[in-house]
C-alpha positions in Angstrom: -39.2 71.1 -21.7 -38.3 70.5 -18.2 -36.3 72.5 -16.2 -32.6 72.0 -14.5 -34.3 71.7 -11.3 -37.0 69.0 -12.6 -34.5 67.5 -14.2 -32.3 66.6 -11.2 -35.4 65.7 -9.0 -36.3 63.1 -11.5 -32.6 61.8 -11.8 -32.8 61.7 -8.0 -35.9 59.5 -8.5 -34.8 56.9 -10.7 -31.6 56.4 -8.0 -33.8 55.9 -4.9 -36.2 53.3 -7.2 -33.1 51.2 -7.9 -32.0 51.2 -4.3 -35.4 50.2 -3.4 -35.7 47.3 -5.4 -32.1 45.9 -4.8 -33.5 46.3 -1.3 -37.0 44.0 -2.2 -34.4 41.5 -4.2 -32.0 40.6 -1.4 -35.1 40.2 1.4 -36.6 38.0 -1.1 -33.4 35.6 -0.7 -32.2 33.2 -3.8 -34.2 32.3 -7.2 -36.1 29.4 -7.1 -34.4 26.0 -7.2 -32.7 24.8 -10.7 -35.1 22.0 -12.6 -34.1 20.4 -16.1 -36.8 22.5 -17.4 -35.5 25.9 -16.1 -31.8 26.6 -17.0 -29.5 28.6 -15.1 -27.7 31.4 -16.4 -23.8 30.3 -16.9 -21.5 32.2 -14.2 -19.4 35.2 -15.7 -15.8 33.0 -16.4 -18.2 31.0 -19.4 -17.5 32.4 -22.4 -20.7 32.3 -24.5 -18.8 31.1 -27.4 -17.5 27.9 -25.5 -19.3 24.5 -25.7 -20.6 23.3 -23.0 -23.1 21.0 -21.2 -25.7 21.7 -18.3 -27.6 20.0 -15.9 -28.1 19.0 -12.7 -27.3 16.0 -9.9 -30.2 14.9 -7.8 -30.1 11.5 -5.5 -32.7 8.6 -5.6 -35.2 11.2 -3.8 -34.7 13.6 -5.8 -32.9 15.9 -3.6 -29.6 18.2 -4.8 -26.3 16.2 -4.8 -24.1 19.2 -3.9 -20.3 18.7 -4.4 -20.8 16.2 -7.1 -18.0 15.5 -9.7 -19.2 15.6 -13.1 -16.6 14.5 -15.3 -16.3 13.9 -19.4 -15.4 10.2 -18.9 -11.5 9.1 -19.3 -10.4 13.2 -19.2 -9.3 15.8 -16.8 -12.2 18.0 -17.6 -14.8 18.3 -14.8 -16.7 20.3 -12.7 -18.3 19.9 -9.5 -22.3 21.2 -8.5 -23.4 24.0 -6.7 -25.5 24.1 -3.7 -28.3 23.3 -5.9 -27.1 20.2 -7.8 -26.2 22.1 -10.6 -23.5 22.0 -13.1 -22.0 23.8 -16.6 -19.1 22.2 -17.9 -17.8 24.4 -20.8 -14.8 24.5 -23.3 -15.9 21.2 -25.0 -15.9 20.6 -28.9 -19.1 21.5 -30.4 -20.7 18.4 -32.4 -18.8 15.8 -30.5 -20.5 13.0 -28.9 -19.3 12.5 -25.2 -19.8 10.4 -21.9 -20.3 12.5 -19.0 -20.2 10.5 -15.6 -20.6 12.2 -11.8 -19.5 10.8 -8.5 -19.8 11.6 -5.0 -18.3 10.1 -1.9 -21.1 7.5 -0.4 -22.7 7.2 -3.8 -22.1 5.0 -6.8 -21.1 6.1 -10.1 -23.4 7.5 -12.3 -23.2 8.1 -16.5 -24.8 9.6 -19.5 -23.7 8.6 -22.6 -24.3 9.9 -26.4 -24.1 13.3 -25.5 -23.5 16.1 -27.9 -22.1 20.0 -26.4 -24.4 22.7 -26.3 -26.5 19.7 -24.5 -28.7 21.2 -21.6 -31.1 19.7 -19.4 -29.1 16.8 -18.3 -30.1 15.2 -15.1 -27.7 12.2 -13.2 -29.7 10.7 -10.2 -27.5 8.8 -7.9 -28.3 6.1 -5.7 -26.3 5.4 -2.4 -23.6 2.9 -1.3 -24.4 0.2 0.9 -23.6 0.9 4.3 -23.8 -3.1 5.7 -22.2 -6.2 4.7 -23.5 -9.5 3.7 -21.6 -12.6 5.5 -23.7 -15.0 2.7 -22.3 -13.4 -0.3 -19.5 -16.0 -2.3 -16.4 -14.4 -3.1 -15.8 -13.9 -7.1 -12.2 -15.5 -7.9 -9.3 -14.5 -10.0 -9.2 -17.1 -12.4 -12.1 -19.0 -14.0 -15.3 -18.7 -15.8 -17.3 -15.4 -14.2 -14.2 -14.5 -12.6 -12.1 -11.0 -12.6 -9.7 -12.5 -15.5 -12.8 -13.4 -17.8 -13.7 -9.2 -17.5 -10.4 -7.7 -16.9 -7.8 -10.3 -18.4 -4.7 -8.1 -18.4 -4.5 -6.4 -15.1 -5.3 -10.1 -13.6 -2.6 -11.5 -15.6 -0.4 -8.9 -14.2 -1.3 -9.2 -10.5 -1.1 -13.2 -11.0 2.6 -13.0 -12.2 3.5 -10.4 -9.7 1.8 -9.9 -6.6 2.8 -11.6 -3.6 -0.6 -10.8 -2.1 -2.2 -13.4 -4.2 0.1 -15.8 -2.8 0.3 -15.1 1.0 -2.0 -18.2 1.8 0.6 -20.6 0.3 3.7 -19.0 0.8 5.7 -21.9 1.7 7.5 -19.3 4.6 4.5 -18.2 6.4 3.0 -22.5 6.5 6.1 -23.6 7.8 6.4 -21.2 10.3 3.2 -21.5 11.1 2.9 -25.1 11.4 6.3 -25.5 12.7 7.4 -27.7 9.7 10.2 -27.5 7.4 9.7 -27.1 3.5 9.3 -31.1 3.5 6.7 -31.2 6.1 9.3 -32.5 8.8 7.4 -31.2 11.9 9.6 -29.7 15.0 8.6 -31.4 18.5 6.2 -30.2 20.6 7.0 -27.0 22.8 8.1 -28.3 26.3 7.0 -26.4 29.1 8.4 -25.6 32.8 6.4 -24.3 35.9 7.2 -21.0 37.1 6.4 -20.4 40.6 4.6 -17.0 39.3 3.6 -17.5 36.4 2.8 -21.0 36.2 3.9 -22.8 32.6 6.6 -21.2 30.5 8.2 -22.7 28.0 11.4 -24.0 27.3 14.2 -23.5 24.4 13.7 -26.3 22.4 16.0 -29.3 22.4 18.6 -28.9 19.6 19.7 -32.5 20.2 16.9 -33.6 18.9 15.7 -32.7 14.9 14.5 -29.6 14.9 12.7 -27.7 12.1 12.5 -24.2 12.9 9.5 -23.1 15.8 5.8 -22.7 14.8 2.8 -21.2 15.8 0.9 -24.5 16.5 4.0 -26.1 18.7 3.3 -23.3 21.1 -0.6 -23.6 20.7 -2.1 -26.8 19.2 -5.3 -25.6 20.3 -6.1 -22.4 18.3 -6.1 -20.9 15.2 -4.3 -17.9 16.4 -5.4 -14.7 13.8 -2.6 -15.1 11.3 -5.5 -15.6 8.7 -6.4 -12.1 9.4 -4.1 -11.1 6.6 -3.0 -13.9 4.8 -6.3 -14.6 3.8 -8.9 -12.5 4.9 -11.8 -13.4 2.9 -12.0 -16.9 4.8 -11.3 -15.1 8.3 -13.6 -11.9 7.8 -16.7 -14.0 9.7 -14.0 -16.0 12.3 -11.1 -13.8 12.2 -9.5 -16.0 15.9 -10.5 -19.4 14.0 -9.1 -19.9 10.8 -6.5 -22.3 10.2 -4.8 -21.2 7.4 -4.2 -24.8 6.1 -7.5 -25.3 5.6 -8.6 -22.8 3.1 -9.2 -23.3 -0.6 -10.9 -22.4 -3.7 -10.8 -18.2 -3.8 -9.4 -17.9 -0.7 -5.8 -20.1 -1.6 -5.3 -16.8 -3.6 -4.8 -15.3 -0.1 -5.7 -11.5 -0.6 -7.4 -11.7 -3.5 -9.1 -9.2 -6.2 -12.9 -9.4 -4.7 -11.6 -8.8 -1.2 -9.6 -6.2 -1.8 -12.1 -3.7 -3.9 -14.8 -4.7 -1.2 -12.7 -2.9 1.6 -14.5 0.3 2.2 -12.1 1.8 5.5 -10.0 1.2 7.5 -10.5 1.6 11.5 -7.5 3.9 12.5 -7.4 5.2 16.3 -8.1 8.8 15.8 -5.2 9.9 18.5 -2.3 8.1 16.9 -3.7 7.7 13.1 -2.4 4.3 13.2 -4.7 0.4 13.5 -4.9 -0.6 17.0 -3.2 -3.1 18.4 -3.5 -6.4 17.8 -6.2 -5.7 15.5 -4.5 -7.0 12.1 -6.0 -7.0 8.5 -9.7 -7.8 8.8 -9.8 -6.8 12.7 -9.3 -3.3 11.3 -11.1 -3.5 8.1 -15.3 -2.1 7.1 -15.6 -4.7 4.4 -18.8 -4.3 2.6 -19.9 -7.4 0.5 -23.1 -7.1 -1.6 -26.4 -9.0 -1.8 -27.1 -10.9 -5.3 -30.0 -10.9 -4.8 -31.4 -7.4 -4.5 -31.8 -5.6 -7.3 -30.6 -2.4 -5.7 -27.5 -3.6 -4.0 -26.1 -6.7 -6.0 -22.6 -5.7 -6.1 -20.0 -3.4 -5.3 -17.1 -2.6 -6.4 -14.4 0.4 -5.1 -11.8 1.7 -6.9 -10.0 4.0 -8.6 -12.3 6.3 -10.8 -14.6 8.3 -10.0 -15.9 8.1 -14.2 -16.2 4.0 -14.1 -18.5 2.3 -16.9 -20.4 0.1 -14.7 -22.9 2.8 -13.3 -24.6 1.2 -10.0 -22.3 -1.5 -9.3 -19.0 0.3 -9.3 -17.8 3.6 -7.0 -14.5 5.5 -6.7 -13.2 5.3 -3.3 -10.5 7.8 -2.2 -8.6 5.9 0.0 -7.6 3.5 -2.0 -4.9 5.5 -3.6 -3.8 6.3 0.0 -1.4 4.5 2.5 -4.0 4.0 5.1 -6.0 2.0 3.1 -2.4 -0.7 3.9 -2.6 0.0 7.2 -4.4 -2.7 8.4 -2.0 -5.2 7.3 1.3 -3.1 7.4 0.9 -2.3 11.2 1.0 -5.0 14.0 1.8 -5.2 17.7 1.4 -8.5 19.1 2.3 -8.9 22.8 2.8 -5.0 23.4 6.0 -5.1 20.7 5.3 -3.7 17.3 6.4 -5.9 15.0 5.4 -4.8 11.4 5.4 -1.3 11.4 6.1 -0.3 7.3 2.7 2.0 7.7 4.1 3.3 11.2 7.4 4.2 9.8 5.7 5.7 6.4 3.8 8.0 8.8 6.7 9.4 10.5 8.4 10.2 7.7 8.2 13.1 5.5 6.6 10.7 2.8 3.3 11.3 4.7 2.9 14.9 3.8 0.5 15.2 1.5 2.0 18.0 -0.6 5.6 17.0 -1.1 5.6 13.1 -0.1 4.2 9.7 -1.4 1.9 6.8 -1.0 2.7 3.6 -0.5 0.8 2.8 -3.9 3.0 5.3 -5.7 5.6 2.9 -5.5 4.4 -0.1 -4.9 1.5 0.2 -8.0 3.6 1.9 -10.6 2.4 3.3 -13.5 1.7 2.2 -16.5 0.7 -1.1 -16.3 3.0 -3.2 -19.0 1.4 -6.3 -20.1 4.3 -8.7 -22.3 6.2 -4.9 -22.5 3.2 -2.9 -23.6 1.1 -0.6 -21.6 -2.5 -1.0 -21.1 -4.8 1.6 -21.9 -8.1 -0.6 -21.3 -8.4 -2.5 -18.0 -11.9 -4.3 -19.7 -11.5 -4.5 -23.4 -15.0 -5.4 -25.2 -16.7 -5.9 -21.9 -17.4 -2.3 -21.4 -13.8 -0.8 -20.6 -12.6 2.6 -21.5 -9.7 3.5 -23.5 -7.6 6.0 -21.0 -4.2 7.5 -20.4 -1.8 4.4 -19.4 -0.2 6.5 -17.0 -3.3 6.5 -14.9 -3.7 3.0 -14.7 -1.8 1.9 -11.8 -0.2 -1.9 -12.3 -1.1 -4.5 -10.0 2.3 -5.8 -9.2 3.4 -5.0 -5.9 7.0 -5.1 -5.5 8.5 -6.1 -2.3 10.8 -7.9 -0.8 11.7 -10.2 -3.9 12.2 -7.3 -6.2 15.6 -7.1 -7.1 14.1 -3.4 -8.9 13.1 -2.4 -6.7 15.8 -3.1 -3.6 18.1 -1.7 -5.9 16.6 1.2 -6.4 15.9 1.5 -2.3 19.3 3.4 -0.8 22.7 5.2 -2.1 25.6 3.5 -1.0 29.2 6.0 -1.2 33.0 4.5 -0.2 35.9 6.3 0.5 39.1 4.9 1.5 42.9 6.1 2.0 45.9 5.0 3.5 46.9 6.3 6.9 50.6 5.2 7.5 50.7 1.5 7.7 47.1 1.6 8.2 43.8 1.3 5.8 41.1 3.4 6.6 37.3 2.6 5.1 34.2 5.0 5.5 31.2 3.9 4.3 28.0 5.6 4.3 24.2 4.1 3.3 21.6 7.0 2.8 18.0 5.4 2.8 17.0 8.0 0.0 14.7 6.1 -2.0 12.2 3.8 0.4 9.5 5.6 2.2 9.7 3.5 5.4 12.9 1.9 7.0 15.2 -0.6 5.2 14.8 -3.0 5.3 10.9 -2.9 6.8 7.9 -5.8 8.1 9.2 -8.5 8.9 11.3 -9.0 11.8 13.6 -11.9 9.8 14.7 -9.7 7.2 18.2 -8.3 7.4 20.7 -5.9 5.1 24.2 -7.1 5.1 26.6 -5.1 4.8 30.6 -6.7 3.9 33.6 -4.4 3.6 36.4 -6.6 2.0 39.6 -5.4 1.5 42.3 -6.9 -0.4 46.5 -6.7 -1.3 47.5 -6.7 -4.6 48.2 -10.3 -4.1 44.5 -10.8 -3.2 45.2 -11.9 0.4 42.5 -10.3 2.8 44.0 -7.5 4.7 43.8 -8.1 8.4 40.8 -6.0 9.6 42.2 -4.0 13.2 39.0 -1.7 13.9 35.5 -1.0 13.2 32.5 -3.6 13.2 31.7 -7.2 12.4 28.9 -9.2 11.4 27.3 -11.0 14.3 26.6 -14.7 14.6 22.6 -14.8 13.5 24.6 -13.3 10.0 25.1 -17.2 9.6 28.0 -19.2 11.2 30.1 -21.1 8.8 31.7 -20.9 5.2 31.3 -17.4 3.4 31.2 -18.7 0.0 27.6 -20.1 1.3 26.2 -17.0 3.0 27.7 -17.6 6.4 29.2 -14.0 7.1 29.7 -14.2 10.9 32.8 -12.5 12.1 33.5 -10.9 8.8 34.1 -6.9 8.4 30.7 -5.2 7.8 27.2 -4.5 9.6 23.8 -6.0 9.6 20.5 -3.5 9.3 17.5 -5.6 11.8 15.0 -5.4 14.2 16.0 -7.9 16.8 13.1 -9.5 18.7 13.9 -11.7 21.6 11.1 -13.8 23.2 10.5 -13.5 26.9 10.7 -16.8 28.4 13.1 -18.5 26.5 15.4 -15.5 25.7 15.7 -16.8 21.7 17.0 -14.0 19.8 17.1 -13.3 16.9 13.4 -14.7 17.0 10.4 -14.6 14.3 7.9 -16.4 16.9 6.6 -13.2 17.4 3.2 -14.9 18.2 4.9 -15.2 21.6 5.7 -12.7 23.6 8.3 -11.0 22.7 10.4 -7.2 22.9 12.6 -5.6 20.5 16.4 -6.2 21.6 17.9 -3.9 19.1 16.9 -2.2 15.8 19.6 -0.3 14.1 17.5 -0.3 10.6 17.8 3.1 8.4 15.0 5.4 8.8 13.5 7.2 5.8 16.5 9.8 4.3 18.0 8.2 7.5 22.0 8.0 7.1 24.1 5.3 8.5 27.8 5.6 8.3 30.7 3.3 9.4 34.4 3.3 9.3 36.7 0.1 9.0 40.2 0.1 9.8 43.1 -3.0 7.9 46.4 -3.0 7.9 48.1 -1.9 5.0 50.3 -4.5 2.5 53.8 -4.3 2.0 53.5 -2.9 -1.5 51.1 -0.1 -0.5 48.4 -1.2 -3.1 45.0 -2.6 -2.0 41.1 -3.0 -3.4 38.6 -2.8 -1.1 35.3 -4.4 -2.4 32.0 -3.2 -0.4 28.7 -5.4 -0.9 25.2 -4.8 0.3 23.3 -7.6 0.3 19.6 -8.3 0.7 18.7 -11.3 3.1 14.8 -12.6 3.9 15.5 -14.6 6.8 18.2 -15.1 9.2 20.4 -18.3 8.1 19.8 -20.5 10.6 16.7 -20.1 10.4 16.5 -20.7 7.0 18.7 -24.1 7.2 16.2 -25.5 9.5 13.0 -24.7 7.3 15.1 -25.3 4.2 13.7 -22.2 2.7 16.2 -21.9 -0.6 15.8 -18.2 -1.0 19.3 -16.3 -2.0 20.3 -13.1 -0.8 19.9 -9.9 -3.4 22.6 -7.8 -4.3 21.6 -4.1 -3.2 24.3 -1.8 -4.2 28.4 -2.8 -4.9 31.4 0.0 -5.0 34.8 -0.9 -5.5 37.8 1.4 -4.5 41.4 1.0 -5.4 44.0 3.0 -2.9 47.5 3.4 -4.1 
């Protein structure tokens, strides 16, 4: 029997040995590197009794993919590796077959399918994205046999129904302007020119004496292209984007920015100091496109999008950026001439819709979810040609409202009226709080206008006589009311004004000119305009005053010479009664 004292020595003993060999274990560094055949030991918050799956993510090398995604397909459940490739995704159903996919950034999708939890020894390789682009590869189109519709027939349909991108290499507005024509095809005269001691040719206003159809690119430069084609249909102007004439385009590319183009956009080249394109470098100019190469087994064709779990391992990747607002950038940003003319990204930036914890994206609002196909949501974007059934709300819709939606403008701002009497006189605040639209209202292009028309009426319904406050100007259309001419009338118009340099046009859409920006008294994000009118009061001390805000794509004149027949949209309406 040993004694107290042998006792303690030997306790003593035993402590020192453990110190020495958690010593020896921590100089020897980490285990050996996971492989399929040597599992690792689940980490302490795995409950034994959960299901769950193992494995590891190597790439084509066989090297560790750290950081990889590995997700059970269509769910929330996933997990990303270790340092070592390595993954455990637990708290699955024991028994029941599953698709696990993993993604990386830079790499394409990857799946296993037929998978049953407590599976172990699971390896995904992963191959690499291209990193080039090939100029020979022929666009797929929207519509047709082998075409997006034939694979994915109802998100097509819903982007062909809706989406004014698919039609911004035949919108009649853009051609006409650009060619100087009316809707007819009546072309204005030439541009005339004058020589300027200085600067040597400048050009004139154009004779109004004459017919006149509106002013177009190619009056002021017959001889180029200009880079309009840069974004009204980029996947004819990606290998000339300065020689494209957009009246020459056809097959695919009439569907302006159509579905191939648009999922073959990798980034976007923003100027790391402001975060915004550069300028004059519109759509493609600003653009990595990466188009694939049929004929090589390893790269023959690419899709990004939105999943990083898609079904078409090796052809198809998740790319982050398309569910952010830079990835509009390119075409929602443009200064021409030193003057920024479309700035919707600019303005999105500077509002507190770009913070990424409390704002949104532009494709929060402008790619709604779910997508409703004849009223009913999808939940497969390719039936029975590989698609997966998944949660409508994550499938964005491919409409793209804008500047036609009558949704969505009236869903854009908060319109409030007050009115009282004040002795013999009328007194009208309104007030317009932009609490809705993540840029300014309205936003892009330089014709569209808000008008605002304060109407007040006696009980007779004779138009008080308006003695204060503002008035429409005369680009709000000269001429009868009851036909959109509101000139002179009590109310306000939200624009940016551009006026051209040589000729001094203003209000002006030839921003392919140079041009500045006169005025622009538009409403910022959460931006508040308020106004006050002042009419005298009727005899019988009873009057209605009827506010309207209207939605207006061009300016009318403009308009009458291009014979664009495009009606204003009601915004918001109040009506107030004051005794």
């Amino acid at each position: 029997m040993l004694s107290k004292k042998q006792l303690l020595s030997r306790i003593w003993l035993g402590i020192a040995l453990l110190l020495l060999a958690a010593i020896v274990s921590c100089e020897k560094g980490a285990p050996p590197p996971f492989t399929p055949s040597q599992p690792f030991t689940p980490p302490p918050t795995t409950s034994p009794e959960s299901p769950a799956v193992r494995g590891m993510v190597i790439d084509s090398e066989g090297a560790p993919v750290t950081g990889a995604t590995v997700r059970v397909q269509a769910t929330t459940k996933a997990t990303i590796t270790d340092e070592k490739g390595r993954f455990i995704l637990s708290g699955l159903k024991e028994g029941t077959g599953i698709t696990l996919s993993a993604w990386k950034e830079g790499y394409y999708c990857a799946k296993v399918e037929g998978l049953t939890p407590l599976a172990s020894d699971i390896t995904f390789t992963m191959r690499l994205v291209q990193t080039n682009d090939n100029p020979n590869y022929q666009w797929i189109s929207p519509t047709g046999g082998n075409s997006c519709y034939s694979c994915k027939p109802g998100v097509t349909q819903v982007w062909l129904d809706n989406d004014a991108h698919g039609k911004s290499a035949v919108n009649p507005r853009f051609l006409t302007m650009y060619n100087g024509t009316d809707v007819n095809g009546r072309r204005s005269p030439p541009t005339r020119y004058t020589e300027n001691r200085d600067y040597g040719p400048i050009p004139l206003r154009p004779d109004l004496s004459q017919p006149y159809f509106g002013p177009g690119y190619k009056l002021d430069f017959p001889n180029t292209a200009g880079n309009c084609a840069d974004c009204h249909t980029p996947g004819r102007a990606i290998d000339d984007p300065y020689g494209i004439d957009p009246n020459t385009v056809s097959g695919v590319n009439a569907f302006g920015v159509h579905c191939d183009y648009c999922h073959k956009v990798a980034a976007v080249k923003l100027n790391p100091e402001t975060a915004l394109p550069y300028p004059n470098m519109p759509g493609v100019l600003s653009q990595d496109i990466r188009r694939p190469f049929p004929e090589d087994q390893n790269r023959y064709q690419i899709f990004f999008g939105s999943f990083d779990d898609d079904n078409v391992p090796m052809e198809d990747t998740y790319l982050p950026l398309i569910k952010q607002s830079q990835f509009c950038a390119a075409c929602h940003y443009g200064v021409f001439w030193g003057a920024v003319v479309y700035n919707s990204f600019g303005e999105w930036l500077d509002s507190p819709y770009s913070n990424p914890d409390s704002g949104k994206t532009c494709q929060q609002c402008h790619m709604p979810v779910p997508t409703l196909l004849n009223g009913q949501p999808l939940t497969n974007v390719a039936p029975a040609k590989g698609g997966v059934e998944r949660d409508p709300m994550s499938l964005p819709a491919h409409t793209f409202p804008g500047a036609s939606s009558a949704s969505l403008l009236q869903n854009a701002v908060t319109l409030s009226v007050s009115a009282r009497r004040e002795g013999e006189q009328i007194v009208v605040e309104v007030r317009i709080v932009n609490d809705k639209t993540g840029h300014h209202v309205p936003t892009d292009s330089p014709l569209r206008q808000m008008i605002l028309l304060v109407e007040a009426k006696g009980i007779d319904g004779a138009a008080l006589t308006q003695r204060d406050g503002p008035t429409i100007p005369d680009w709000g259309g000269v001429g009868d009311p009851s036909r959109g001419y509101y000139a002179g009338l009590p109310g306000k118009v939200f624009a940016k004004i551009l006026t051209e340099l040589w000729t001094e046009i203003s209000p002006t859409g030839a921003y392919w000119n140079p041009t500045s920006i006169l005025s622009d008294n538009r409403i910022p994000a959460f931006g508040t305009d308020a106004s006050t009118y002042t009419f005298g009061a009727p005899a019988d001390g009873k009057s209605t005053i009827h506010v309207t805000l209207l939605y207006r794509r061009a300016f009318k004149e403009l308009m009458d010479q291009k014979g664009w027949d495009v009606g204003d949209i009601l915004m918001e309406q109040e009506t107030v009664q004051v005794p």
